[in-house]
C-alpha positions in Angstrom: 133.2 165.2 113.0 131.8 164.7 116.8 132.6 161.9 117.9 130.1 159.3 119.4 129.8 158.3 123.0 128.1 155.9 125.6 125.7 157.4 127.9 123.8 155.4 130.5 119.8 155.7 131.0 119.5 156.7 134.6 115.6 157.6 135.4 113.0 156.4 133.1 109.2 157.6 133.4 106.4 155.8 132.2 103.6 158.7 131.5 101.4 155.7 129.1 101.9 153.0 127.3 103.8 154.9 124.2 104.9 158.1 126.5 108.0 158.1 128.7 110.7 160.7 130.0 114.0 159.5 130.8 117.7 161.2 131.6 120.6 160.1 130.1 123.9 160.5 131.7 127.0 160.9 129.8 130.1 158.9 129.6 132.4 158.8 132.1 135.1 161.7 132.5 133.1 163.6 129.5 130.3 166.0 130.4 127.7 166.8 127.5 128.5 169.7 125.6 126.6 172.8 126.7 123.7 174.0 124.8 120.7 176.6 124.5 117.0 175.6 125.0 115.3 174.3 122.0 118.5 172.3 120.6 118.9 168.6 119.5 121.1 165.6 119.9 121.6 162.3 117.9 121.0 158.9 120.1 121.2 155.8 118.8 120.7 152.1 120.3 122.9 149.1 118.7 120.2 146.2 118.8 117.4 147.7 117.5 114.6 145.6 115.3 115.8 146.9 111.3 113.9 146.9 108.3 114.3 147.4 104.8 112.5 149.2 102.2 110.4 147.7 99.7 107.6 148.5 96.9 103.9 147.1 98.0 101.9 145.5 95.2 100.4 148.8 94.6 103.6 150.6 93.8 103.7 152.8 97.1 106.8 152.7 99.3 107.1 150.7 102.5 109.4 149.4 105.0 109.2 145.9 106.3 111.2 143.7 108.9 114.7 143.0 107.5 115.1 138.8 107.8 118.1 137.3 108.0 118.5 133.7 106.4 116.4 132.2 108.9 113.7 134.2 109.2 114.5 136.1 111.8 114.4 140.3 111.9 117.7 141.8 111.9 119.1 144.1 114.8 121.8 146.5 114.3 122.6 150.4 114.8 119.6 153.0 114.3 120.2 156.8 115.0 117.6 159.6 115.4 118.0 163.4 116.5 115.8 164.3 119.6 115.0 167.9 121.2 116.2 168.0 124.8 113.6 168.7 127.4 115.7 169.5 130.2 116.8 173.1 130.4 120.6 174.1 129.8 120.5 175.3 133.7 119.4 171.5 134.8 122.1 169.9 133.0 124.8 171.8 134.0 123.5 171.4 137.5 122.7 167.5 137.4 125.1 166.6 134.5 122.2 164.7 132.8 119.8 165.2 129.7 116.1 164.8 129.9 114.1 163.6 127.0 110.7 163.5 126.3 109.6 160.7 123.6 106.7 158.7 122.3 106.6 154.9 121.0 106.1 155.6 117.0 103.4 153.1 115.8 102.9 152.9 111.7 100.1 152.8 110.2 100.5 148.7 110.1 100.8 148.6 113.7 104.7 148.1 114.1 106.7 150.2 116.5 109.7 152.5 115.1 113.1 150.7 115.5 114.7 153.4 117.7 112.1 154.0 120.0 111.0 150.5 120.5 114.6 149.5 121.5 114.0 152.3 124.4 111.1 151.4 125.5 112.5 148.1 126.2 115.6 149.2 128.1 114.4 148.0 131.2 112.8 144.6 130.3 116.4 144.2 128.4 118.5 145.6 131.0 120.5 147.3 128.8 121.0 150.9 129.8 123.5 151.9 127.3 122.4 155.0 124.8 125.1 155.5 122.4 124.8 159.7 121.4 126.9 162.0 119.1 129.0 164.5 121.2 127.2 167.5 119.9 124.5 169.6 120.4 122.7 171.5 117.7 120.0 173.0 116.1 118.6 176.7 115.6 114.9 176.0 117.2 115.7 178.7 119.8 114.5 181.4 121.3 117.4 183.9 120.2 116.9 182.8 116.6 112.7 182.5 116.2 111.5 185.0 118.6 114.1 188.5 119.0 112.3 191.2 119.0 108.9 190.0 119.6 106.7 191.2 122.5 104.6 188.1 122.5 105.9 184.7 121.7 103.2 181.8 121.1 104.5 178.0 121.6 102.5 175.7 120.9 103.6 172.1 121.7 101.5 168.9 121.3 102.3 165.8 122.2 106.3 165.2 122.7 106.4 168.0 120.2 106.6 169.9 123.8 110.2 169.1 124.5 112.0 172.2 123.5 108.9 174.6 124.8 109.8 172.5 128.3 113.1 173.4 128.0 112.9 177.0 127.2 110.2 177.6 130.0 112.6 176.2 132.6 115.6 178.1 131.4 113.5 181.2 131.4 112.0 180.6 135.0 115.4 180.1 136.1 116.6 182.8 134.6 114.3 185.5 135.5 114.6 184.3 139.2 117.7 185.8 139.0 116.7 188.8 137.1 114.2 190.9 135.8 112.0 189.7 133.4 112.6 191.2 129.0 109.1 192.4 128.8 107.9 189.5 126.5 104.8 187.5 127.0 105.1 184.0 126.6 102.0 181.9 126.2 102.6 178.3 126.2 99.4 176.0 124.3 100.1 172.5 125.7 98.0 169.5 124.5 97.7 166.0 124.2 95.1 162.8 124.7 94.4 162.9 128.3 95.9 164.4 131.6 98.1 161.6 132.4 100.2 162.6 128.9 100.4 166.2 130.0 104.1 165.8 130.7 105.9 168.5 132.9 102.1 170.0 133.6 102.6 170.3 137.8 105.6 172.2 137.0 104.2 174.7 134.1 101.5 175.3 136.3 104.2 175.9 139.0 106.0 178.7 136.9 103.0 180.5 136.2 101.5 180.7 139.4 105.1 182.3 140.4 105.0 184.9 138.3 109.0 185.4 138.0 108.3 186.4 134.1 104.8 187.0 131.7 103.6 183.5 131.0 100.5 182.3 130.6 100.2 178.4 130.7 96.8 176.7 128.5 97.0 173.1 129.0 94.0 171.0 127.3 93.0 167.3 126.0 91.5 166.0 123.4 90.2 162.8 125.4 88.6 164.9 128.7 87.8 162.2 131.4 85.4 163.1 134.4 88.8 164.6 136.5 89.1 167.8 133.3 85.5 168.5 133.1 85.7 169.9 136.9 88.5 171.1 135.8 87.9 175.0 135.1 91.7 175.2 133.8 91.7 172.6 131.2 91.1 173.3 128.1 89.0 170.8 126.0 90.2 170.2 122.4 93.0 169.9 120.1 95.5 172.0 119.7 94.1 173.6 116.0 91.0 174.0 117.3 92.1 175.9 120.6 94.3 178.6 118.0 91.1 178.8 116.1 89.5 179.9 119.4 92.2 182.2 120.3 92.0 184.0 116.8 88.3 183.9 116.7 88.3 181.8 113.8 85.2 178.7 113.2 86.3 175.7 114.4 88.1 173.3 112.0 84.6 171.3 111.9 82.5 174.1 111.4 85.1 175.0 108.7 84.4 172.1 107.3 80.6 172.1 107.6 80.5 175.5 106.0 82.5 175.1 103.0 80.3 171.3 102.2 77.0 173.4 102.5 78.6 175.7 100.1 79.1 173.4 97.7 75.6 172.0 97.7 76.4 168.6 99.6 74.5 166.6 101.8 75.1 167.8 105.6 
């Protein structure tokens, strides 16, 4: 079994309220194991906020704030698997991993117990990231996409972290060189352009050419700055493959199939 570690947050990026990119560097005298884009690793905080789970009066599953005898919530260990955003190349250059990650709200307002313990590193002052000495997972390109001519990614929200990583590894990798002949078309979306993580750099490796990739960024939230935008899309991200396949919007979708069963539109 890996064995865990303590790593030490080193750069922390606030892109909103809920979405931040930070590095992590690892322990001392131990450099992370290497890996291919796309692939995971466990971190885990010890003080995070616990809860416990429980059956609401209507007989549906919930978790709720784990009290102690006083009536205070509970902290202890929480662990949770996250894709890596930095590209193997960056690590092994830096020695750090990047990470790409949202504040999970539920549905009753509370924020998840592992991300809200990050997202108060800095007002905490604790810097410490515990992780598992291991890197996994087989969301790679060498294992989802061999053989194909054209590869679609489509990444929304912080569901972009592994696309981020195999577009870097790629770009560096063609630079030294030649490109495989695949097209690679990345679909990048989320609220507004201030959560369009890594989006100066994307646009970056197109515009460079080193490889065939094509680079859609859009929001679902346009302000004023993307409707003179001629390169951002407008829309969410099922919406924008409907476009791409020429397929009715999921609205229209939705309109046509209420008309067809007589209801009032």
């Amino acid at each position: 079994m890996a064995e865990r570690k303590i790593g030490t947050v080193v750069y922390w990026q606030n892109l909103s309220p809920i979405l931040a990119i930070f590095r992590l560097t690892p322990e001392s005298g131990s450099p992370f194991p290497d890996y291919r884009a796309g692939q995971y690793i466990a971190l885990r905080r010890e003080s995070c906020k616990l809860t416990k789970r429980a059956i609401g009066p209507d007989g549906q599953v919930d978790y709720v704030p784990d009290l102690d005898e006083n009536g205070i919530q509970k902290r202890g260990p929480v662990t949770h698997s996250y894709s890596i955003s930095s590209a193997p190349f960056e690590t092994q250059q830096t020695g750090q991993l990047e990470f790409y990650i949202i504040l999970e709200i539920d549905k009753k307002g509370e924020p998840g117990r592992l991300t809200d313990s990050l997202f108060r590193i800095d007002s905490e002052g604790n810097y410490s990231v515990t992780y598992v000495n291991r890197i996994t997972g087989d969301f790679t390109l060498d294992k989802r996409a061999t053989g194909f001519q054209s590869v679609l990614l489509v990444g929304t929200g912080t569901g972009l972290a592994p696309f981020a990583s195999m577009i870097k590894q790629l770009h560096h990798e063609f630079s030294e060189g030649k490109p495989d002949g695949v097209q690679y078309t990345l679909l990048h979306t989320n609220r507004t352009y201030a959560e369009l993580a890594y989006h100066q750099e994307f646009m970056a490796i197109e515009a460079c050419q080193r490889f065939d990739f094509v680079y859609i960024p859009s929001v679902s939230r346009p302000g004023p700055r993307d409707l003179d935008d001629p390169k951002m899309g407008k829309g969410r991200a099922n919406n924008l493959l409907r476009y791409i396949f020429e397929m009715p919007l999921k609205e229209e979708q939705m309109l046509n199939e209420a008309v067809a069963r007589g209801e009032d539109t």
